[in-house]
PDB file of N, CA, C and O in Angstrom:
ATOM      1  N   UNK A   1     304.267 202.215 -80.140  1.00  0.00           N
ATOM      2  CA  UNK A   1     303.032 202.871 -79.728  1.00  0.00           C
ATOM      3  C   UNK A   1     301.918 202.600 -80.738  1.00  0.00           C
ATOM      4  O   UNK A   1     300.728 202.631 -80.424  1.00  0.00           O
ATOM      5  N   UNK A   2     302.374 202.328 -81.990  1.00  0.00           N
ATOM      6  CA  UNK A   2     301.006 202.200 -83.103  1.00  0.00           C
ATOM      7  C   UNK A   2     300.744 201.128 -82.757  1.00  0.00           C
ATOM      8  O   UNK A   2     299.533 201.306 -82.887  1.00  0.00           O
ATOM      9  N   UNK A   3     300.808 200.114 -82.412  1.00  0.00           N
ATOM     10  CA  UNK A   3     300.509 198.632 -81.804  1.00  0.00           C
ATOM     11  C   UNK A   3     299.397 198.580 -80.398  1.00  0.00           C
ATOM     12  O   UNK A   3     298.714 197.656 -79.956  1.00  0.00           O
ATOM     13  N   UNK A   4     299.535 199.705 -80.046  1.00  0.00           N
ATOM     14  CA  UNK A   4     298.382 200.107 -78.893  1.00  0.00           C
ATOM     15  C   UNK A   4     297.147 200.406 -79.402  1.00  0.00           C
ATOM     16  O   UNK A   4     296.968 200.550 -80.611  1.00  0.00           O
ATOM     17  N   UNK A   5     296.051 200.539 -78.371  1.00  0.00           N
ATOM     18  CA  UNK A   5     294.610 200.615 -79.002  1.00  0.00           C
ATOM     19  C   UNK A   5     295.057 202.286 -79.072  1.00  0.00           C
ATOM     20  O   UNK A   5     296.130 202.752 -78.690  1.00  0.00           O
ATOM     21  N   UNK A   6     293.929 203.018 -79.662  1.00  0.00           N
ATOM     22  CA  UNK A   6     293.373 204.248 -79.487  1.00  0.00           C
ATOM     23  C   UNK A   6     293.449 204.901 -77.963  1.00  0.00           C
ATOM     24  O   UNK A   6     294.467 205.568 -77.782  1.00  0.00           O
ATOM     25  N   UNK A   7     292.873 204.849 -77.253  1.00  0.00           N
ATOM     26  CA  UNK A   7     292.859 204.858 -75.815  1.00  0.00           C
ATOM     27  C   UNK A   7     294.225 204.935 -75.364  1.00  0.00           C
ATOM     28  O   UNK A   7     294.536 206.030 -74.895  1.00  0.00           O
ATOM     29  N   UNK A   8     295.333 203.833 -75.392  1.00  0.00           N
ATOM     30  CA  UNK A   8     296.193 203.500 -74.683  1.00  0.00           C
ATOM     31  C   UNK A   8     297.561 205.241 -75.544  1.00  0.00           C
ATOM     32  O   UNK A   8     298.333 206.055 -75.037  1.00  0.00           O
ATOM     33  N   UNK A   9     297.186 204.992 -76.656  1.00  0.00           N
ATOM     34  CA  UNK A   9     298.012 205.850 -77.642  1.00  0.00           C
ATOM     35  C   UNK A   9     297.689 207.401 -77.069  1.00  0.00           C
ATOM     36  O   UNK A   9     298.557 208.270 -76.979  1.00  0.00           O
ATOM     37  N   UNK A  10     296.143 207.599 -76.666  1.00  0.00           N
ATOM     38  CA  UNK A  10     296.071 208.889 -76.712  1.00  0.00           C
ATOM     39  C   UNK A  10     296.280 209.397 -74.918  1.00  0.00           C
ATOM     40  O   UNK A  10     296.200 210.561 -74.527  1.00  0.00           O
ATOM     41  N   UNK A  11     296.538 208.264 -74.099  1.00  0.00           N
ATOM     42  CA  UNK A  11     297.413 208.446 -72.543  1.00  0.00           C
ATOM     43  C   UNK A  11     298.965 208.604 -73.328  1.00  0.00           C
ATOM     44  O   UNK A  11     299.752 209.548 -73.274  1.00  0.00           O
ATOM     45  N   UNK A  12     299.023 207.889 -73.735  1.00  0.00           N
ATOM     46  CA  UNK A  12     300.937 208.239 -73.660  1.00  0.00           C
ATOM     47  C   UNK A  12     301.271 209.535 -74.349  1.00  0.00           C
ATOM     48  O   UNK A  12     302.233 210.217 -73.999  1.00  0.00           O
ATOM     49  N   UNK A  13     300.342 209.914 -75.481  1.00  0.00           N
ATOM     50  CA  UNK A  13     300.924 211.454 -76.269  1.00  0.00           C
ATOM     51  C   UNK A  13     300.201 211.913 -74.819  1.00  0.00           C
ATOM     52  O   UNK A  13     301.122 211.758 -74.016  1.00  0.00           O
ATOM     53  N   UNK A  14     299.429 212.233 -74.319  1.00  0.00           N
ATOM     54  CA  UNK A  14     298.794 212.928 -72.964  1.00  0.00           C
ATOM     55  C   UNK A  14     299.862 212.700 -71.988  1.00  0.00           C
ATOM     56  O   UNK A  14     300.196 213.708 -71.366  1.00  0.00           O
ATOM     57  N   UNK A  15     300.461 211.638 -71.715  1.00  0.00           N
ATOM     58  CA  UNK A  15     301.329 211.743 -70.558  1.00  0.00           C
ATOM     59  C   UNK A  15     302.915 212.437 -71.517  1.00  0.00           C
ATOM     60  O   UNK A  15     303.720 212.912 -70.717  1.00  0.00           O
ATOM     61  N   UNK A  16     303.303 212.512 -72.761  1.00  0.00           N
ATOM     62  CA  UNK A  16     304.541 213.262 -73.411  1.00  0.00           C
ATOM     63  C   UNK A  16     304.358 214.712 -73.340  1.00  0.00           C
ATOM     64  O   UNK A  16     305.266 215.476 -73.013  1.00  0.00           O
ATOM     65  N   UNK A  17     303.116 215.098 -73.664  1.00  0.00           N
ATOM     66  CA  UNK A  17     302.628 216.493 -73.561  1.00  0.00           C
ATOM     67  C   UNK A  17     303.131 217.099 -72.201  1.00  0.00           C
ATOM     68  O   UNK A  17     303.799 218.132 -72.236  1.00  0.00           O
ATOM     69  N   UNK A  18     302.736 216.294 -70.605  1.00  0.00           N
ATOM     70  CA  UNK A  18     302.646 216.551 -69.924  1.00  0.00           C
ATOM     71  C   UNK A  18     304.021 216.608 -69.521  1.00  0.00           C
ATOM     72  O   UNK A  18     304.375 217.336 -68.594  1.00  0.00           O
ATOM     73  N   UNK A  19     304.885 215.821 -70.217  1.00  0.00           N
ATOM     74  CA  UNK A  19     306.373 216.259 -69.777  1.00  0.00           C
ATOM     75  C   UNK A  19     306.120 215.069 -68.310  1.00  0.00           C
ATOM     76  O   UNK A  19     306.604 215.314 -67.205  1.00  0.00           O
ATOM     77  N   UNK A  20     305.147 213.602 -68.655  1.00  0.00           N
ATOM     78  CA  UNK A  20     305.494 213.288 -67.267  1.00  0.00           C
ATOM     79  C   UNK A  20     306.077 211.555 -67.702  1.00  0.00           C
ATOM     80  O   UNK A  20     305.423 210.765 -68.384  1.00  0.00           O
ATOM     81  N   UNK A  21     307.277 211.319 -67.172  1.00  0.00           N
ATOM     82  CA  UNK A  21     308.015 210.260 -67.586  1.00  0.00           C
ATOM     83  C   UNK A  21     307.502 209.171 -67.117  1.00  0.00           C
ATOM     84  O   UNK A  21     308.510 208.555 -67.462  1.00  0.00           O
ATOM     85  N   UNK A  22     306.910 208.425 -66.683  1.00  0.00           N
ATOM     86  CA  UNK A  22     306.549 207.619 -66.313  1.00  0.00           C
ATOM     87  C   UNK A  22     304.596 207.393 -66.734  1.00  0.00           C
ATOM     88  O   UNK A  22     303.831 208.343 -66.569  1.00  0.00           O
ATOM     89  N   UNK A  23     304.085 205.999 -67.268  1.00  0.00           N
ATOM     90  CA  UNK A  23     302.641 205.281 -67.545  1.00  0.00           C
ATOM     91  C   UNK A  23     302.555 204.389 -67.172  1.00  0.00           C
ATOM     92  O   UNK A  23     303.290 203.499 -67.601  1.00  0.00           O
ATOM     93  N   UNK A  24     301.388 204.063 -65.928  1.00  0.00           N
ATOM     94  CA  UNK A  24     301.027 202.962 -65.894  1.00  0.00           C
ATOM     95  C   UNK A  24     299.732 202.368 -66.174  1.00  0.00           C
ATOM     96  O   UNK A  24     298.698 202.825 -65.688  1.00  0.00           O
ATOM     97  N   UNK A  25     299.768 201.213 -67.057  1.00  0.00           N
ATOM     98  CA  UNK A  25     298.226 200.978 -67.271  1.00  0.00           C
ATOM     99  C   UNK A  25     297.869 199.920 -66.985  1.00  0.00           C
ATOM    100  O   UNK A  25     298.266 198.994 -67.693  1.00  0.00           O
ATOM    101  N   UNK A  26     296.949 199.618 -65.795  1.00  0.00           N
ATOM    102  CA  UNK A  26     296.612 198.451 -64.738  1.00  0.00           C
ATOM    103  C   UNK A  26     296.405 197.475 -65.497  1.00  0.00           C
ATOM    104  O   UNK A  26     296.962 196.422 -65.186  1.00  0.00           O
ATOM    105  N   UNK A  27     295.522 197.503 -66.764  1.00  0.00           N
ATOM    106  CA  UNK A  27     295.024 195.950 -67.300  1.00  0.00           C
ATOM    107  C   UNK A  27     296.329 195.911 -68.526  1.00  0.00           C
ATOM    108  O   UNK A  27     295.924 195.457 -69.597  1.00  0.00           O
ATOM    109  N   UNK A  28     297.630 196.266 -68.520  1.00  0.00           N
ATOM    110  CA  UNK A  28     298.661 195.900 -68.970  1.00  0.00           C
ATOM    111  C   UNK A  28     299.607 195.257 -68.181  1.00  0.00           C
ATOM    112  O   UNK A  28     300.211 194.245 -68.536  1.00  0.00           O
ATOM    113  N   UNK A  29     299.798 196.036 -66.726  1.00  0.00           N
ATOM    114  CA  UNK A  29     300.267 195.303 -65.722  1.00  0.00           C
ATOM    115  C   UNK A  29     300.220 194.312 -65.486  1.00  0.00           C
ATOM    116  O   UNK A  29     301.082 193.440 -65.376  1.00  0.00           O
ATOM    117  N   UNK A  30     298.731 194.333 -65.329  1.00  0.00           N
ATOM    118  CA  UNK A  30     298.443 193.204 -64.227  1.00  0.00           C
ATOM    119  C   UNK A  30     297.644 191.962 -65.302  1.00  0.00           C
ATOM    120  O   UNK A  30     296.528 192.158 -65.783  1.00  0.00           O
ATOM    121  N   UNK A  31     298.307 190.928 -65.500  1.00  0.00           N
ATOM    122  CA  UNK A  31     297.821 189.578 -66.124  1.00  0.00           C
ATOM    123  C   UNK A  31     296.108 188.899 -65.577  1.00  0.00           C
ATOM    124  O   UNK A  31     295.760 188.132 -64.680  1.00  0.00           O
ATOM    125  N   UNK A  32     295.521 189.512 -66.443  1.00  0.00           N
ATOM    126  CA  UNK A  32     293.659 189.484 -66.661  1.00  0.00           C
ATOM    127  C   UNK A  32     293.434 188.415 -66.520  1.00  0.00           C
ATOM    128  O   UNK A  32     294.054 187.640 -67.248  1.00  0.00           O
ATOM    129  N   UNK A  33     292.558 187.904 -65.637  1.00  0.00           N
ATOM    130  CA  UNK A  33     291.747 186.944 -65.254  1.00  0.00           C
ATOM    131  C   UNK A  33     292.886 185.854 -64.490  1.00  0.00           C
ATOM    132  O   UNK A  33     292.715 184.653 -64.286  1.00  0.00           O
ATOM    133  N   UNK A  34     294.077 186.683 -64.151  1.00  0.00           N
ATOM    134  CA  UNK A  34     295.006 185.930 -63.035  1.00  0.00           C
ATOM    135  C   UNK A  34     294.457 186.200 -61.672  1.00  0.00           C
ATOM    136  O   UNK A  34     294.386 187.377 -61.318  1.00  0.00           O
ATOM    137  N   UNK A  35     294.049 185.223 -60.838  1.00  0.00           N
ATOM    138  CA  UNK A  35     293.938 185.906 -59.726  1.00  0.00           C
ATOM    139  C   UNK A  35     295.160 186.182 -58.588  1.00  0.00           C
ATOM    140  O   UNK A  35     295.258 187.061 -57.731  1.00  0.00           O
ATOM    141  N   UNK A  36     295.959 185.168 -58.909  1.00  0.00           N
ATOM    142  CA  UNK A  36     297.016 185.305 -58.097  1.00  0.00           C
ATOM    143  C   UNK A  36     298.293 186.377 -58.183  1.00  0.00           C
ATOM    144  O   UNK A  36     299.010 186.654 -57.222  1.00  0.00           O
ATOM    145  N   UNK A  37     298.461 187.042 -59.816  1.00  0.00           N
ATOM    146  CA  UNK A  37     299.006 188.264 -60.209  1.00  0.00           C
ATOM    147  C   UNK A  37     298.264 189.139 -59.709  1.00  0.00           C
ATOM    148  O   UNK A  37     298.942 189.991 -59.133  1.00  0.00           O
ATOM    149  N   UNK A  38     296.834 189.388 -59.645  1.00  0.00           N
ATOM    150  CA  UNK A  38     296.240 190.338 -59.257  1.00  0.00           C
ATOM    151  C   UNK A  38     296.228 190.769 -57.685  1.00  0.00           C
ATOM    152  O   UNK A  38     296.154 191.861 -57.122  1.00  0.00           O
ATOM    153  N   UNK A  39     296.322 189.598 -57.287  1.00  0.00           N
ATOM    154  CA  UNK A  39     296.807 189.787 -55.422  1.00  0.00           C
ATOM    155  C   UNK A  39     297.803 190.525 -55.252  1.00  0.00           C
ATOM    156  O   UNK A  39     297.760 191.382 -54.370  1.00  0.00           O
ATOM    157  N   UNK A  40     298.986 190.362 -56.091  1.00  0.00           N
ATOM    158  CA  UNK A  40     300.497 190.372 -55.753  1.00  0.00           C
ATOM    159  C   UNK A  40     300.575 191.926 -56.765  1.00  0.00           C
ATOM    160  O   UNK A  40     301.250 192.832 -56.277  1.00  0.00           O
ATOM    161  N   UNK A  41     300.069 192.118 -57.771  1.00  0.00           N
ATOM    162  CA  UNK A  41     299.959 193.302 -58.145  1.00  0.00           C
ATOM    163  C   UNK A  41     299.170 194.385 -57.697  1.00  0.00           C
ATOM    164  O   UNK A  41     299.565 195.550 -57.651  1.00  0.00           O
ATOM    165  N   UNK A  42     298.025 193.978 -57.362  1.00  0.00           N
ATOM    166  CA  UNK A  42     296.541 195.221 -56.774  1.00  0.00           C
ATOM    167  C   UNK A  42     297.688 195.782 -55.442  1.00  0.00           C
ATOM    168  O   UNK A  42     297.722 197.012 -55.399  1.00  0.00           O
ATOM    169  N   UNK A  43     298.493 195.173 -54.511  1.00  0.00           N
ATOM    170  CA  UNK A  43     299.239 195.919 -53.776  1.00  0.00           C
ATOM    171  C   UNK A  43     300.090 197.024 -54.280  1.00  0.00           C
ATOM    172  O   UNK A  43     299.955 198.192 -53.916  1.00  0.00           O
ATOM    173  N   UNK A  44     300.843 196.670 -55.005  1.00  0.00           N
ATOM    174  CA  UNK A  44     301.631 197.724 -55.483  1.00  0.00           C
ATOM    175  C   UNK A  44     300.453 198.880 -56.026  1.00  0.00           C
ATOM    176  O   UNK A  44     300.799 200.025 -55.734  1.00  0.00           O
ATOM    177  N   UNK A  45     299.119 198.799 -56.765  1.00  0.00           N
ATOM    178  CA  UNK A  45     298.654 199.286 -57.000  1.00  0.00           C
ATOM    179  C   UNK A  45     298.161 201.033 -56.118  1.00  0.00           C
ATOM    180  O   UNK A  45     297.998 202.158 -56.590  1.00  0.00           O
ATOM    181  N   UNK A  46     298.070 200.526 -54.811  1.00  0.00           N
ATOM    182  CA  UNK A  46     297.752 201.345 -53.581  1.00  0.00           C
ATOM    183  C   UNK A  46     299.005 203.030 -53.886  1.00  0.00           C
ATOM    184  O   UNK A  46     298.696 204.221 -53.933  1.00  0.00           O
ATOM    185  N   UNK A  47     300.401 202.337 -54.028  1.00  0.00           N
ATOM    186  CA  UNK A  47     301.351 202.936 -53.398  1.00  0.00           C
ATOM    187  C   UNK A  47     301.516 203.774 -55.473  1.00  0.00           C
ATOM    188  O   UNK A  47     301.811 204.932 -55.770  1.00  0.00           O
ATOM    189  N   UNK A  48     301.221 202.736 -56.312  1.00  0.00           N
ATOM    190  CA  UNK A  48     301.346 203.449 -57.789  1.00  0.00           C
ATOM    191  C   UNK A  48     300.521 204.942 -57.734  1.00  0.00           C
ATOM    192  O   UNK A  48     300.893 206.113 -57.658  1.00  0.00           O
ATOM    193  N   UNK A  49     298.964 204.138 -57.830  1.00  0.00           N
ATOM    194  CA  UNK A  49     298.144 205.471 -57.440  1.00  0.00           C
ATOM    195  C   UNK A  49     298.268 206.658 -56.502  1.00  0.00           C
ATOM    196  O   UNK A  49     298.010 207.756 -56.995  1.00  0.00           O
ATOM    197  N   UNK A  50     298.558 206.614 -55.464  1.00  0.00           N
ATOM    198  CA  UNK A  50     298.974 206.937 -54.194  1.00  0.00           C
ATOM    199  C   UNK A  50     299.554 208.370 -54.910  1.00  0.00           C
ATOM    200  O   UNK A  50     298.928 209.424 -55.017  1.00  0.00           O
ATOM    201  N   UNK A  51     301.165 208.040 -55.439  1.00  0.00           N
ATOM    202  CA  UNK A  51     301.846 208.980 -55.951  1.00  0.00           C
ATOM    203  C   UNK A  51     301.710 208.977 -57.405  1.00  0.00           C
ATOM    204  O   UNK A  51     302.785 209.000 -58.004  1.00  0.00           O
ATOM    205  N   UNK A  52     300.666 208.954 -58.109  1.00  0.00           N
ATOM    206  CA  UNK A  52     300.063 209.529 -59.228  1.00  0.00           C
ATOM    207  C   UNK A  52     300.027 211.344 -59.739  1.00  0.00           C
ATOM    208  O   UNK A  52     299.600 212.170 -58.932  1.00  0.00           O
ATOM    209  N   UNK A  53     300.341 211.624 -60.628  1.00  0.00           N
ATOM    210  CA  UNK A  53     300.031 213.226 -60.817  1.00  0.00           C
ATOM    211  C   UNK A  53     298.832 212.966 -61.420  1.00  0.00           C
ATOM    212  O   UNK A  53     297.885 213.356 -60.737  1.00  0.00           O
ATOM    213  N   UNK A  54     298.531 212.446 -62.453  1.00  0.00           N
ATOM    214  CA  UNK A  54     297.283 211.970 -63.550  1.00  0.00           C
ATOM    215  C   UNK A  54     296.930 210.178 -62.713  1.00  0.00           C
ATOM    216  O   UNK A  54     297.699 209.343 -62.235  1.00  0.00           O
ATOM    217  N   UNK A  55     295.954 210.201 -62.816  1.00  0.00           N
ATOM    218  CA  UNK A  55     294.839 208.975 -63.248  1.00  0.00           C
ATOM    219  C   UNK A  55     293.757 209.080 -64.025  1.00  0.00           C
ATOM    220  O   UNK A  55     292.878 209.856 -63.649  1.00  0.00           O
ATOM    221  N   UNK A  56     293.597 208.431 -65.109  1.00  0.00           N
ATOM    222  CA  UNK A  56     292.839 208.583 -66.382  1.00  0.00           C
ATOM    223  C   UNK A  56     292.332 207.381 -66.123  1.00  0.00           C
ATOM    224  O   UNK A  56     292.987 206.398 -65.779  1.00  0.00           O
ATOM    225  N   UNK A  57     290.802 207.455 -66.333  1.00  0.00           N
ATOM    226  CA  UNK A  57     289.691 206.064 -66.316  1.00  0.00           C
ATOM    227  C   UNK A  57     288.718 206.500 -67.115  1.00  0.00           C
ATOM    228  O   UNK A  57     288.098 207.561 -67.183  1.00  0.00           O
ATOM    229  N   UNK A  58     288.689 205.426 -67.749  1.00  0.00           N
ATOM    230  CA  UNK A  58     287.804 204.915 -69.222  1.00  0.00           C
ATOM    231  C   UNK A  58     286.497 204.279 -69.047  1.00  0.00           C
ATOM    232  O   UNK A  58     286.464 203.057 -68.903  1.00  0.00           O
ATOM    233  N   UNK A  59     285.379 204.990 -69.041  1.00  0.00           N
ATOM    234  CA  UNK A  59     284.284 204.001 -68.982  1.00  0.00           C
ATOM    235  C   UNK A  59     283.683 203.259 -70.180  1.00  0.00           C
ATOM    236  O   UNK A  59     283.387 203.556 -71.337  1.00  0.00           O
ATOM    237  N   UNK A  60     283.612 201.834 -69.173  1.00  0.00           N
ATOM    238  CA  UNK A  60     283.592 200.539 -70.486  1.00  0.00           C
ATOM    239  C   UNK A  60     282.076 200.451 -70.307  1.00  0.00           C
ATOM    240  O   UNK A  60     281.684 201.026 -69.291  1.00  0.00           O
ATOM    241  N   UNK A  61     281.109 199.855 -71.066  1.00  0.00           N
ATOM    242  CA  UNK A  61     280.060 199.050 -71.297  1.00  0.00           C
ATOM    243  C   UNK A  61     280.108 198.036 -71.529  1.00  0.00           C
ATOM    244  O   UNK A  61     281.265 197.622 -71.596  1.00  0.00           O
ATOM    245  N   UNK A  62     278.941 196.929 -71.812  1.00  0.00           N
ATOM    246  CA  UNK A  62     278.915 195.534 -72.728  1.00  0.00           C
ATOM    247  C   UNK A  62     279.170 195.812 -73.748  1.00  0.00           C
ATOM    248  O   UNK A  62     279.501 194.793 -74.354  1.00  0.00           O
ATOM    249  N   UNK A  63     279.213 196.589 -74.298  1.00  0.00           N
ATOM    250  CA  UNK A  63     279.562 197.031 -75.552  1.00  0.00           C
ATOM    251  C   UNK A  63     280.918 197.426 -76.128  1.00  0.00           C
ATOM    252  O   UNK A  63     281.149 197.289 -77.330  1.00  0.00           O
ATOM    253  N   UNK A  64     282.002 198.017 -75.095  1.00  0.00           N
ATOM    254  CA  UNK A  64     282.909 198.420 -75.151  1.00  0.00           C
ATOM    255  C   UNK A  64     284.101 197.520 -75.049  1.00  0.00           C
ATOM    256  O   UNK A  64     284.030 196.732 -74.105  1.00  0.00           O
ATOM    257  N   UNK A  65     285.214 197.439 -75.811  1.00  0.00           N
ATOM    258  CA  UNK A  65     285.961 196.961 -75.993  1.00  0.00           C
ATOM    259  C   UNK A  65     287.465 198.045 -75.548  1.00  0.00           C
ATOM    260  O   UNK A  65     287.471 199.153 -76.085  1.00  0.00           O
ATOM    261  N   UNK A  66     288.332 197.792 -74.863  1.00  0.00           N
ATOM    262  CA  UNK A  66     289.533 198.680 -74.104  1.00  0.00           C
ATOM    263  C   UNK A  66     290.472 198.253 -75.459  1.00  0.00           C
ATOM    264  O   UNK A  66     291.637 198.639 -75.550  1.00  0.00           O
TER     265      UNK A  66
END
């Protein structure tokens, strides 16, 4: 977990707190600037979210780095 950004570290103590076993984090998933992973993953995406308890979104800028 110390190998994660800030952000990614403070979902997983947030999802341990919550007592909820399972994280998914889309731009870990899914291989960036693939388009053809992103086809074949953004599906599963529907049915991940779908049955979500938490979804946590981060707003980025030009400035911002994830």
């Amino acid at each position: 977990i110390q190998d994660l950004g800030q952000n990614y570290q403070d979902a997983v103590f947030f999802m341990i707190k919550m007592r909820v076993q399972y994280l998914c984090i889309d731009n870990l998933c899914i291989v960036q600037d693939d388009l053809e992973d992103w086809r074949i993953e953004s599906e599963a995406m529907a049915r991940i979210y779908g049955g979500a308890l938490f979804t946590i979104a981060r707003q980025c800028d030009e400035f911002s780095s994830i």
